[in-house]
C-alpha positions, 0 to 999 in steps of 0.5 A: 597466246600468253597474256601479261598479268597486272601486279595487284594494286596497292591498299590506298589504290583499292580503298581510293577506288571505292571512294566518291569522285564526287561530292555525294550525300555521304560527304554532305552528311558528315559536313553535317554531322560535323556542324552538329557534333562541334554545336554540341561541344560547346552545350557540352563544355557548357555542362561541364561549366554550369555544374561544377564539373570542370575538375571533374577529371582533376588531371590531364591527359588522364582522368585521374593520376592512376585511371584513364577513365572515370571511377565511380568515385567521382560521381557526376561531376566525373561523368559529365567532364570525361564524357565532353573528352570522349566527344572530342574522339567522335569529332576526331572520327567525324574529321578523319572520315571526312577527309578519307571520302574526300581524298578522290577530290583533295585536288578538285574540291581543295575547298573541302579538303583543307576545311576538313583537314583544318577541323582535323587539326584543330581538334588536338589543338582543342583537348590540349587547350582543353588539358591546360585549362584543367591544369591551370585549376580552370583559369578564366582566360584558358577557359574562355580560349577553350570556348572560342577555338570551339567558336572558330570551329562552329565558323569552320564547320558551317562553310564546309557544309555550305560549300558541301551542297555547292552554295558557296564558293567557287564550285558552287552549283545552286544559283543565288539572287543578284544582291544590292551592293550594301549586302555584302558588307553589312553581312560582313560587318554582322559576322564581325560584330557576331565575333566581337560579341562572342569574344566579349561574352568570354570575358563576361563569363570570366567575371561571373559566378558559372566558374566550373568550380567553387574554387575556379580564380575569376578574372576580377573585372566588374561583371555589370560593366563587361555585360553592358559593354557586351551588349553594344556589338550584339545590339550593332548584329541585331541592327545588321540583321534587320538591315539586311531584311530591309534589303531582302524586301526592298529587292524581292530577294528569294534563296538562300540569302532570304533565308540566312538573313531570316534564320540570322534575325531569328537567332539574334532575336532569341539570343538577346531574349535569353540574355535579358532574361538571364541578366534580371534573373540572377544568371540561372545555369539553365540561360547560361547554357542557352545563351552558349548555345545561342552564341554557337547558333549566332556565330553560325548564322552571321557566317552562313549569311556573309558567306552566301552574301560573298558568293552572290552576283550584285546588282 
């Protein structure tokens, strides 16, 4: 009896039948890992700032007219912006696996599929930005354009992670409380004010001293006026977050929403407490970079509480 030999499949077919039909903890971690390595651009592009190093590379997409890389030549300040390059390629990387043990579920878990492949597509985006920025001899406002594609990158990555572990979102698999009707659109007003916040914060930025470089044009705004006028949205963000504790006690709310508002309120507590300081303090390097990380942790936290606010039954 003869039998009728399948032909072999093809490359995609072998490496797509190894690959998770459903959403695992390898896809859980690069979510992750994704959040975490995007908070670190923003630390990172924060250095490159506070240290003087933003013509560190004095050209793009090389380092230098003749090198890809730094040189020795250029001590730290060369060392500092390269390396925030190079962390752009592991955020590449990051996206690209995501996308690749996703592909079993791009169309049940389309969720996921386009957030990964959205943060793939930003990242390019991002380093040309990023090229115009050093171009441009660190002007304040492609500056400040650099830093917030990162913000919107923070946002992207935290619903990726929160869909990944089935909080949100249609495909979600965890239960959440029953929230009172004003939840929702106070945590919706929080993550726009958190926006507002963060947007005005690049103009403050722009006026200040912190230009990445001595010779860096700044935007000629008067800096103690844009700090004030910044500091309305944070103070409507910190009333948002106690408002929303109100409602977690009034109604004895357990889960994930209790947590985001407390982490929310966490965040915007410390985030003002660094912004006073460095405000009275002459605007030490070290509280800027806190204050970038803050911003980061605070755009994070204002979307991961709208976000479940969104996707919990009302009472």
């Amino acid at each position: 009896m003869s039998t009728v030999s399948r032909p072999p499949r093809n490359v995609v077919s072998r490496i797509a039948s190894r690959l998770p039909v459903t959403v695992d903890k390898t896809i859980r971690r690069l979510a992750v890992l994704s959040l975490i390595g995007q908070t670190v651009l923003v630390v990172t592009g924060g250095a490159v700032r506070l240290t003087a190093s933003g013509l560190g590379c004095p050209t793009w997409p090389r380092c230098t007219s003749n090198s890809l890389v730094n040189t020795p030549e250029m001590g730290i300040h060369g060392i500092i912006e390269f390396g925030n390059r190079l962390l752009t390629f592991a955020l590449a990387a990051v996206a690209v696996m995501m996308l690749v043990y996703l592909w079993n579920l791009r169309k049940e878990r389309r969720d996921l599929f386009l957030l990964a492949a959205g943060l793939l597509a930003s990242i390019p985006a991002q380093a040309v930005i990023g090229g115009i920025t050093v171009l441009t001899q660190l002007n304040p406002w492609v500056v400040g354009l650099h830093f917030l594609v990162s913000m919107a990158l923070v946002v992207l990555a935290t619903l990726l992670v929160n869909r990944a572990y089935g909080r949100t979102g249609k495909a979600r698999t965890r239960e959440l409380a029953a929230l009172p009707g004003a939840a929702r659109p106070v945590m919706t007003a929080v993550a726009f004010f958190a926006a507002v916040a963060v947007c005005l914060g690049v103009v403050v930025t722009g006026a200040g001293p912190h230009a990445g470089d001595a010779n860096a044009p700044r935007n000629n705004l008067d800096w103690d006026l844009v700090s004030h006028i910044h500091a309305v949205p944070a103070y409507l963000v910190t009333a948002g977050a106690l408002v929303g504790v109100f409602l977690v006690f009034r109604g004895r709310i357990a889960g994930p929403f209790r947590a985001a508002v407390f982490l929310l309120l966490g965040v915007t507590v410390l985030q003002a407490v660094i912004g006073f300081t460095q405000y009275y303090n002459g605007i030490p390097a070290l509280l800027v970079g806190a204050h970038m990380l803050g911003a980061a942790l605070l755009m994070s936290a204002s979307t991961n509480a709208a976000d479940i606010a969104r996707s919990s039954p009302l009472k």
